[in-house]
N, C-alpha and C positions, 0 to 999 in steps of 0.2 A: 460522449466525451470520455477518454481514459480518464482511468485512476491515477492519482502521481503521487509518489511516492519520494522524500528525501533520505539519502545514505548520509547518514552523520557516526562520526566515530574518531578517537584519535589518531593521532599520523601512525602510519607502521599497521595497525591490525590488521588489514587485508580489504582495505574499503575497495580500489584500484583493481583488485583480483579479481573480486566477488562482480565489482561492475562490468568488467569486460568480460566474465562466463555469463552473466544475467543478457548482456546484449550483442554476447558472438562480436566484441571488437577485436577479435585478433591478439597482438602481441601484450602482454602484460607492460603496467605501468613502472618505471623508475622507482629506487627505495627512497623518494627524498620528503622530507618531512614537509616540507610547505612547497608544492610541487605546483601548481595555480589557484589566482584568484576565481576565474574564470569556472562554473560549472561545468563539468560531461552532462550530456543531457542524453539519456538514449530508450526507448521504445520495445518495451518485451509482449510479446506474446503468453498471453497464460493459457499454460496447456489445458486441453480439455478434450478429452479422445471420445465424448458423443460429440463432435460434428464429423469426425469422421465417419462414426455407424451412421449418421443422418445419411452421409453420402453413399454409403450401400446402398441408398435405397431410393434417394434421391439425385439422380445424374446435373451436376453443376458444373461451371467453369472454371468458379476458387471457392476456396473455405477463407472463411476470414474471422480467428478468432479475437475473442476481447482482448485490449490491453492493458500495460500498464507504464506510464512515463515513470522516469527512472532519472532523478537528479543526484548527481553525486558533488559533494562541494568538498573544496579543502579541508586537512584533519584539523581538529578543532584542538587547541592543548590550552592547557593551564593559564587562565589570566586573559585568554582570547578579549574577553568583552571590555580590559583595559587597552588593548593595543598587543599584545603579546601575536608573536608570530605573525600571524597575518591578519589579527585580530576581528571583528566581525563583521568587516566588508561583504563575506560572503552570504552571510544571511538570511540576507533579502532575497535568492533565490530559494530557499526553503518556507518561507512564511507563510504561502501556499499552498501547501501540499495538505494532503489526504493522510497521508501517516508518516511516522518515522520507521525509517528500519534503521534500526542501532548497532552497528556490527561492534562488537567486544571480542578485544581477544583471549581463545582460550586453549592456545598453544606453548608451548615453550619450542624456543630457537634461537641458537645462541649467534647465528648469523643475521638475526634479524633484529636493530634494537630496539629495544621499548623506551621514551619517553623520557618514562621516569624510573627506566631502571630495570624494574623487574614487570613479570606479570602476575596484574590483580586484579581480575572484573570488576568487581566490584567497587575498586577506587576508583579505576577508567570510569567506572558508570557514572559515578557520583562528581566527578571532575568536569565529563558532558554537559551533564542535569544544571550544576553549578554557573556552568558558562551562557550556556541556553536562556537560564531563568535569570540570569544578571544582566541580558541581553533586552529578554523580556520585560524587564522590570525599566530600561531605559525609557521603551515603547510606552508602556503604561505611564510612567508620569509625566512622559510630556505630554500622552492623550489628556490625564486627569485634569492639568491645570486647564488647558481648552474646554473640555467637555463642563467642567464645573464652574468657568466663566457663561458656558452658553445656558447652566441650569439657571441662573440665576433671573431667565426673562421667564420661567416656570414653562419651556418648553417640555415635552412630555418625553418625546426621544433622549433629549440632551439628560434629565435630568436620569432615566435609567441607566444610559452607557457611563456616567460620572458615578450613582452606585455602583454599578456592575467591574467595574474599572477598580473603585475601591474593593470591592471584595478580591478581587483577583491580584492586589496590591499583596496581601496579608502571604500566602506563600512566598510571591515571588522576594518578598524584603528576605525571605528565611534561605532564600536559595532555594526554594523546591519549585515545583513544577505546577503547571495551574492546572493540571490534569489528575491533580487528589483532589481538587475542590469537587460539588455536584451542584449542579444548576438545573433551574425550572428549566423546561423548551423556549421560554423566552428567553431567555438569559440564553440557553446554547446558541439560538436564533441570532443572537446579535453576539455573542462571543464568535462567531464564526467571520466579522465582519474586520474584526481587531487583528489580524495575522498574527497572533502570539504562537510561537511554537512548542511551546510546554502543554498547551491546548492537545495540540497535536498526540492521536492514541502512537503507543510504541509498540514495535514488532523486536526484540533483540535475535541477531543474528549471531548465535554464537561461533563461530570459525574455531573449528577446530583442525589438530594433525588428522591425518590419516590411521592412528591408530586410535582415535576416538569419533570415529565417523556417528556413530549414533548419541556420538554426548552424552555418555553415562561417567564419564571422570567428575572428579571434586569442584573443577573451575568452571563447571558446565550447569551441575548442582546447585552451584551458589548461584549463580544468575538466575536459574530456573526457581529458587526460591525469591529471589528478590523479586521478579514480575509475578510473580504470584500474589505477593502483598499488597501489589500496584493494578492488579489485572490486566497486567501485558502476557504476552505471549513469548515463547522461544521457542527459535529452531536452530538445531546445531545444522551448521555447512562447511562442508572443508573446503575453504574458496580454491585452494590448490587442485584438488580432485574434480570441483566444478568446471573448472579451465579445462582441465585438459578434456571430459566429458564431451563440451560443449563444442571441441575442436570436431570430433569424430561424426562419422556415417551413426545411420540410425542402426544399423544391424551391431557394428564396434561399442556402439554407445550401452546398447542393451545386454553386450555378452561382458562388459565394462562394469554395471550396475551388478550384474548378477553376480561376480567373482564379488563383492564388495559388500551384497548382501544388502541393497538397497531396491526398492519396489521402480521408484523413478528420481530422478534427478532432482537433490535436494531442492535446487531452485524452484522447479515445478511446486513441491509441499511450499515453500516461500509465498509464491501465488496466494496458492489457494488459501491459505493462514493468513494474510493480509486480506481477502475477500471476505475472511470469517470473522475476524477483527474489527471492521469497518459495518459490519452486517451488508453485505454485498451478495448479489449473486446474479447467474445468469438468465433470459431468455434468448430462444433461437428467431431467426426468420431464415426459409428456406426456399428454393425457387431454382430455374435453369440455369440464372446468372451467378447464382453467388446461395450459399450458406453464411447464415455470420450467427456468432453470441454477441449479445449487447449485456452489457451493463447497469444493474437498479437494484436500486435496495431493495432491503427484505421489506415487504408491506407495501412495496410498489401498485398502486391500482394501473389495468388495462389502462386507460388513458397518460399516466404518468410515464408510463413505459412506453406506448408510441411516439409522449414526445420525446423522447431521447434519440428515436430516428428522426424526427423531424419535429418542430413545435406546431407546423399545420396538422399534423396528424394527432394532435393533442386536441387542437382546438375545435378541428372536425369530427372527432370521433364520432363511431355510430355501433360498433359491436366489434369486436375480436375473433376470432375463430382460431380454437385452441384445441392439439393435442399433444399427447406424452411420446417421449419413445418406443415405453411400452407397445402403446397403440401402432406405430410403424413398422415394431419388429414382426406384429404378431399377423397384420394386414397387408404390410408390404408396401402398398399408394397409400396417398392421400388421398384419391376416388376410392380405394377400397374401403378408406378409413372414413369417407362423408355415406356409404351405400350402408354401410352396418351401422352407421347411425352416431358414431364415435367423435365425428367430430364436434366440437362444444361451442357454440353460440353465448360470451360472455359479455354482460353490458358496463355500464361504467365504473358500478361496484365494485366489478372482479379486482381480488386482489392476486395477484400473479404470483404463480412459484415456478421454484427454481428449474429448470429444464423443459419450460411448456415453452412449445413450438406454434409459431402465429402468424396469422394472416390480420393485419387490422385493413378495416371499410370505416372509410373515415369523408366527409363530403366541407369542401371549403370554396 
């Protein structure tokens, strides 16, 4: 199952940009500030250049690497969660999601307007967080009166999600975000079940001009220390430069980064920073038909990770058969890599890391 991921951010920052270089939609969006209720919904590939080396060495049909769903909803402004603008109709298509990426802008352009005026990360930030958790805070108390009508027959569930509700009460009254709280695994367990968005970890994407590609300016700063205090993460992107990237050949694209002085395609770092955020990461399966990465958390055991291709393969497990890259580059087969003895027979303990390549035997 992808990763999904919601874009939230005020009108005007560059949400619209950033999403159509994220999924190659061709022409960029209108400047209008409430432009649809309706979500883009679109499907990225996260780059990962070992399935390519797998295929040197491995002859397949396709690669198929992991992805990641990509919800972009209307800019969120000031007062949203009273009716303002388009107010939070839209919502409910992010209350699901796996993470935020929070695009802030951190540009000046006097052709492009802001909001409220001027640019300020930092107030954008807090205008978000504001709306989000006011949002939030509606969800919770109409759960709380339900849930703490059904503690009262001393059910055991009802009576945790009516605390749990309550604690999560205490930020959102303040306007913050229910992702300063800390919670048992219990309590994460069943916060997972509430669709609250302030739950939700943040990625902030700073968009920057072109003359701050690596976001070393003062408006880039400030944000990069704010999720520091919060333990989110930032990446500067110049959603301008990401478009046009995203238009070109692979040869254009790579003599493109290089004059720019970029390794790969901001996006690409995007990926893998939401992978790292999330504690995500990949294993392979490889064969004639097809190469693919899949998707599991870090501490994923053998069995949890087969079912993610299938849950019969969860339920039948019998042993994994695992090797490295390493071992490919250096053996060339898989027969060469089972003759020398390399490849690994792991049973339902194994906890799987990132880049091992597998065969699961599984009987149902």
């Amino acid at each position: 199952m992808a990763l999904e991921v919601g874009i939230v951010g005020l009108p005007n920052v560059g949400k619209s940009t950033l999403f159509n270089a994220l999924t190659r939609a061709g022409a960029l969006a209108a400047n209008y500030p409430f432009a649809t209720i309706e979500p883009n919904v679109g499907v990225v590939d996260v780059p990962d250049g070992r399935l390519e080396t797998i295929r040197q060495f491995i002859k397949s049909e396709k690669m198929i690497p992991a992805q990641v769903r990509v919800v972009d909803i209307a800019g969120i402004v000031r007062g949203a969660s009273t009716g303002e603008g388009l107010g939070n109709k839209f919502l409910s298509h992010i209350r699901e999601v796996d993470a935020i990426l929070h695009i802030v802008r951190c540009f000046e352009d006097a052709d492009i307007t802001h909001v409220d005026g001027a640019v300020d990360p930092i107030r954008d930030i807090e205008t978000i967080d504001t709306e989000l958790a006011l949002a939030d805070l509606e969800t919770v108390l109409s759960a709380l009166d339900k849930a703490q009508r059904q503690a009262r027959s001393g059910d055991k569930e009802a009576i945790a999600r009516a605390e749990l509700l309550k604690k999560v009460r205490v930020p959102l009254d303040d306007a913050k975000p229910v992702r300063s709280l800390t919670f048992t695994p219990d309590e994460a367990k069943l916060l997972k079940t509430m669709g609250l968005i302030t739950a939700r970890k943040v990625l902030y994407v700073a968009n920057v001009d072109e003359n701050d590609i690596h976001g070393h300016g003062p408006l880039v700063q400030a944000v990069r220390q704010r999720a520091e205090i919060e333990g989110g993460v930032v990446v500067p992107v110049c959603a301008k430069l990401e478009s046009e990237l995203a238009e070109l050949d692979e040869a254009d694209r790579q003599e493109m980064l290089t004059a720019v002085e970029l390794v790969e395609p901001a996006l690409a770092t995007l990926a893998h920073e939401a992978y790292r955020l999330l504690g995500l990461q990949s294993y392979f399966t490889a064969g004639p038909k097809e190469i693919r990465a899949w998707t599991i958390p870090v501490g994923a055991t053998a069995p949890q990770a087969a079912g993610v291709i299938h849950s019969d393969f969860e339920r039948g497990f019998i042993r994994a058969e695992i090797y490295t890259l390493d071992d490919l580059r250096q053996y060339k087969t898989e027969s060469a890599i089972r003759a020398a003895g390399k490849l690994r027979a792991e049973g339902k303990s194994y906890v799987m890391k990132d880049g091992d390549i597998t065969h699961f035997l599984f009987n149902v």
